[in-house]
DOLO-464522 format. One record per residue (C-alpha): residue in three letters; y, z, x. Coordinates in steps of 0.02 Angstrom, whole numbers, padded with zeros to 5 digits, always signed. Layout:
BEGIN
ALAYZX
...
END
This chain:
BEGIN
UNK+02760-02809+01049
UNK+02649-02837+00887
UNK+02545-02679+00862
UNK+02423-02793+00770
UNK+02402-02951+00895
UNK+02466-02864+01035
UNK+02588-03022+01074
UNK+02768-03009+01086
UNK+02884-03071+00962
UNK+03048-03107+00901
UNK+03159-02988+00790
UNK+03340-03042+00717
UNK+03423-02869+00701
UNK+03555-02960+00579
UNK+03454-03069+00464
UNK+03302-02932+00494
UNK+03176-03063+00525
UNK+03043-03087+00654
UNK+02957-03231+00705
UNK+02846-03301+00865
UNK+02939-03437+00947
UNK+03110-03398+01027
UNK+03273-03418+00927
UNK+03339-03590+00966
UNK+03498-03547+01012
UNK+03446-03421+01138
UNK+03449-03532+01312
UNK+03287-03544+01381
UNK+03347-03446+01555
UNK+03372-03295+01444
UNK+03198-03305+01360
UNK+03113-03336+01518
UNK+03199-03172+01604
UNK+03145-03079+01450
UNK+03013-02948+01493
UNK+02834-03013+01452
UNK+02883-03206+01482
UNK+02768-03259+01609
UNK+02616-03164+01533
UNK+02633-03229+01354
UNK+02765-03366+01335
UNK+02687-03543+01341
UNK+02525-03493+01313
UNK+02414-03500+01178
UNK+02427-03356+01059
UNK+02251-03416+00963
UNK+02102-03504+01024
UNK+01916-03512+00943
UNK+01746-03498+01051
UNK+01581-03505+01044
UNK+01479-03372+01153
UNK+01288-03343+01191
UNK+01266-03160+01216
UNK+01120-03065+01297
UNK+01113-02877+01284
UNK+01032-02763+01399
UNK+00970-02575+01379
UNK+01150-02505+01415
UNK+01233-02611+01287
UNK+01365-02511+01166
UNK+01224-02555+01034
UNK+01052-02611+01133
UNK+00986-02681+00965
UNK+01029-02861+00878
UNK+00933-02971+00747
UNK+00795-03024+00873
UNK+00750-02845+00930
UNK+00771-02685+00866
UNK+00763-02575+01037
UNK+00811-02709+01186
UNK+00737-02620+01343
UNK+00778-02763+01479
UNK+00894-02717+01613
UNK+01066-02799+01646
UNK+01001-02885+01783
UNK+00866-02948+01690
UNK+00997-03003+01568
UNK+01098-03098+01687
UNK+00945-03200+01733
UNK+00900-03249+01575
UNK+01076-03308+01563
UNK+01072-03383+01722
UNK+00935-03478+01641
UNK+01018-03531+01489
UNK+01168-03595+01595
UNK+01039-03702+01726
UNK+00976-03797+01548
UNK+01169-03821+01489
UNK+01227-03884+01668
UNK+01078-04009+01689
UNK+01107-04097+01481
UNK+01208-04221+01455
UNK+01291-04138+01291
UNK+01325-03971+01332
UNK+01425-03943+01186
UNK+01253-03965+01093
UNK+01127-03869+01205
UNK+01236-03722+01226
UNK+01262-03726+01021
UNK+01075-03726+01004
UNK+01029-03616+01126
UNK+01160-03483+01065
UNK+01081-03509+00890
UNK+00912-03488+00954
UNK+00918-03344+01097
UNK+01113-03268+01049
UNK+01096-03050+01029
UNK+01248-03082+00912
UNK+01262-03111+00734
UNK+01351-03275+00765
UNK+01193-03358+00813
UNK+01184-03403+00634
UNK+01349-03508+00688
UNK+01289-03575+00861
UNK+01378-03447+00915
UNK+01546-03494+00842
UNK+01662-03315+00830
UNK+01805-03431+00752
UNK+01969-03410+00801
UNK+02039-03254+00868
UNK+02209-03187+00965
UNK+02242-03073+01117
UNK+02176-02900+01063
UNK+02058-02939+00979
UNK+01879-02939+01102
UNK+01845-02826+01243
UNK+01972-02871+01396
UNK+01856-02965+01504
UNK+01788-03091+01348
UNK+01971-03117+01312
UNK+02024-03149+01477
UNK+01893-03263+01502
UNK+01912-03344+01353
UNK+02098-03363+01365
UNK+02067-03434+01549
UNK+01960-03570+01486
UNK+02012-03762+01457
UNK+01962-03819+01297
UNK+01752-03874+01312
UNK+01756-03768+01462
UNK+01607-03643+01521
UNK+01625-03489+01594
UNK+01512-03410+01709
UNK+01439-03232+01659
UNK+01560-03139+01578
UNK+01496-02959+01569
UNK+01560-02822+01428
UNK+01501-02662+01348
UNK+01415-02769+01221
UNK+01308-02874+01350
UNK+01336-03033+01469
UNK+01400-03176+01382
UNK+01427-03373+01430
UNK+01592-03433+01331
UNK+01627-03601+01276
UNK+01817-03622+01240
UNK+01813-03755+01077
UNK+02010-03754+01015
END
């Protein structure tokens, strides 16, 4: 297992290389009994998102470019994103509407980006973002995704 993308990968105690994909030459019922397969094999190691966050009062850091003290409850929070996702589901671009709205109303930095976080592997956001994230088709939405840092809606772009 990679200590720095927390993905397994290959290591060739003879040649002393490592690499990603299997070995050729190892048959594919030996790679899929090796420990980890199912989790990680055949799925993508890297994707990039987009994400319109809303932090609430017990945020890991209740403060972000729009407000310095945010004093609105999580609840609260997941109505205003509830609100946000009513305007995405009725356009007829979503891909558009939730770039704008993340630029507009987004408690994270990448609002300057529409929300774009660029690409990014296992390990490397909170567990639920990631699994949601991860879970998504490419131009999928999630529903609420809630972490330390807030609630978030995540749009899966690659």
């Amino acid at each position: 297992m990679s200590n720095t993308k927390h993905i397994p990968y290959f290591f060739n105690v003879v040649t002393k290389e490592s690499r990603w994909e299997p070995p050729s030459e190892l048959p594919a019922e030996e790679v899929n009994a090796l420990p980890g397969a199912k989790e990680y094999l055949g799925k993508p190691n890297q994707i990039r998102a987009s994400h319109l966050l809303v932090k609430h009062k017990d945020s890991r850091r209740p403060s972000s470019w729009k407000e310095n003290n945010i004093t609105r409850t999580k609840d609260e929070a997941i109505e205003i994103l509830k609100g946000y996702q009513s305007m995405i589901n009725a356009s007829s671009d979503k891909a558009e509407t939730f770039g704008k709205l993340a630029h507009e109303h987004s408690d994270c930095s990448s609002h300057d980006s529409d929300g774009d976080l660029r690409a990014f592997t296992r390990g490397q956001m909170q567990k639920p973002f990631e699994d949601a994230a991860f879970a998504l088709q490419v131009g999928e939405i999630s529903g609420i995704v809630a972490t330390d840092s807030g609630v978030h809606l995540i749009m899966r772009t690659a």
